[in-house]
C-alpha angles and dihedrals in degrees: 000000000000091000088061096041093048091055095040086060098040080055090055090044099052096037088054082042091061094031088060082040093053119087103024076057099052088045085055088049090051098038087057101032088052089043101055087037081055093052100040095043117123094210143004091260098053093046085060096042096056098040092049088054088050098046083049093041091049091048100051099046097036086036106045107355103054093033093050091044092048094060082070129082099235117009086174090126096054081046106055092044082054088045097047091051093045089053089042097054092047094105106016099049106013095128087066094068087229095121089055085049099051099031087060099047098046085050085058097044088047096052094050092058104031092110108032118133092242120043093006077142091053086046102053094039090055082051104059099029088048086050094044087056086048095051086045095052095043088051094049085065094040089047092047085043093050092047100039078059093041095232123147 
């Protein structure tokens, strides 16, 4: 009885914890994702291009996706699918800031359900996969950075 009610409580915890996370996390995305998009940009136009399709991409995940999957128990599911296309956009499409974006938002889906009693597995999963897109997308730049310097 207490064990069930320890983890019940541990799930509401952690899923108001992201929910408070959320969206200062999806501005930081954007911020981040907008600004090397800023630096690396070819032209005026294409640096436009790219951060209004981040500003539209970040609203509609931190502002409908994550809060709609964060009234669930486990939203491990929506997160790993998140997870799997950030990851898969690194190198193709890292230029886009999409798999900053997703990576984010499946973390903090991931995190909210890590410890639900049903798809704990699919959250965590969507946790680390959605952090490990993260940590991809973040090195391309500081490996572009590091050779464009020609440092290391």
């Amino acid at each position: 009885m207490t064990t069930t009610t320890e983890i019940t409580g541990s799930t509401t915890v952690d899923r108001e914890r992201a929910h408070r996370a959320a969206t200062p996390l999806g501005i930081a995305a954007f911020v981040i994702a907008g600004g090397l998009s800023l630096q690396g940009a070819d032209s005026v136009q294409e640096a436009i291009v790219e951060v209004v399709l981040q500003l539209l991409v970040a609203a509609i995940l931190f502002g409908v996706v994550v809060p709609h999957g964060l009234r669930h128990d486990s939203a491990g599911g929506r997160g790993l699918a998140m997870g799997i296309a950030a990851l898969l956009l690194v190198v193709p499409a890292f230029w886009s800031g999409l798999p900053l974006l997703l990576g984010m938002a499946a973390a903090v889906l991931g995190y909210a359900g890590k410890r639900a009693p049903a798809r704990a597995g699919l959250a965590t999963a969507s946790l680390v996969i959605g952090l490990l897109a993260v940590v991809a997308y973040l090195a391309i730049y500081l490996g572009d950075y590091l050779h464009v310097h020609g440092i290391g």
